[in-house]
Phi, psi and omega in degrees: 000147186280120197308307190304351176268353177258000177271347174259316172298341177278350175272320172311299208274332153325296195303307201296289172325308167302318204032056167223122174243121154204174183308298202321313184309279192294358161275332195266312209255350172262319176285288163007272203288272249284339199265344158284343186285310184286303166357328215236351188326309182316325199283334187271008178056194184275135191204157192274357189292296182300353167269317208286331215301274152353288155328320165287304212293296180305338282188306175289303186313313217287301178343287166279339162298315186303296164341302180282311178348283191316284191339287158337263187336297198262005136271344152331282181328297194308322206263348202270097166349321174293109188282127156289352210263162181216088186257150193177155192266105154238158204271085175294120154269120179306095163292340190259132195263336182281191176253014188247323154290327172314283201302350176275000196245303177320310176259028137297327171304301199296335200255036152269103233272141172124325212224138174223134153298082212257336163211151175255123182294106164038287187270010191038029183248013203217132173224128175275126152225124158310094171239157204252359187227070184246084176307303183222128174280338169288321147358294190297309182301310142315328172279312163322297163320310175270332196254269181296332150299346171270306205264342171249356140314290212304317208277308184282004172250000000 
């Protein structure tokens, strides 16, 4: 059985054993069952779950700090009598190869304030990004690269 569905019925069946359903419930019954799963590994052989679970974890925090960040950055802009912005279209070359990774990195940039995604180039080797703050583009391109693009190959492979 695929360990993440059974780490979600042990969180169902969390919820059910508390007899409170809410996100909290069923978040508390998702470490519960992952931390029973592991427990129990040996019986499950060698398997990726238990590395990638971690990873996922980081991989959102990383997320969401980047999220306030930008957020920070662009209501600055907006109350601060100055305009700050340097906007400008730059040309990412794409490490990630799949259309699921393509599309999962393309709309994290977009749902990152600052930054809109506008197009993956023919060949897929190219992600178009709109950005409002571009001081030095290789700058960007890298930051991009190393940070959210790295980290989310490392989730999905």
């Amino acid at each position: 059985m695929n360990l993440f569905l059974l780490n979600i019925l042990l969180a169902i069946a969390w919820m059910l054993l508390a007899g409170q359903v809410s996100a909290v419930t069923f978040s508390v019954g998702l470490i519960v069952g992952y931390v029973l799963l592991w427990l129990s590994r040996a019986v499950w052989g060698e398997t990726r779950y238990f590395s990638k679970i971690p990873l996922v974890a980081m991989f959102m925090l990383y997320f969401l700090r980047e999220l306030l960040m930008a957020n920070l950055k662009v209501a600055f802009d907006i109350i601060t009598p100055k305009d700050y912005m340097e906007p400008g279209i730059i040309a990412v070359p794409l490490d990630v190869k799949s259309d699921i990774e393509i599309t999962l990195f393309a709309n994290l940039v977009t749902l990152t304030p600052g930054t809109l995604s506008l197009d993956v180039s023919p060949d897929r080797q190219t992600l178009y990004v709109h950005a409002l703050y571009v001081k030095d583009a290789d700058l960007f391109r890298r930051e991009l690269k190393n940070g959210l693009e790295k980290r989310l190959i490392e989730v999905m492979r």
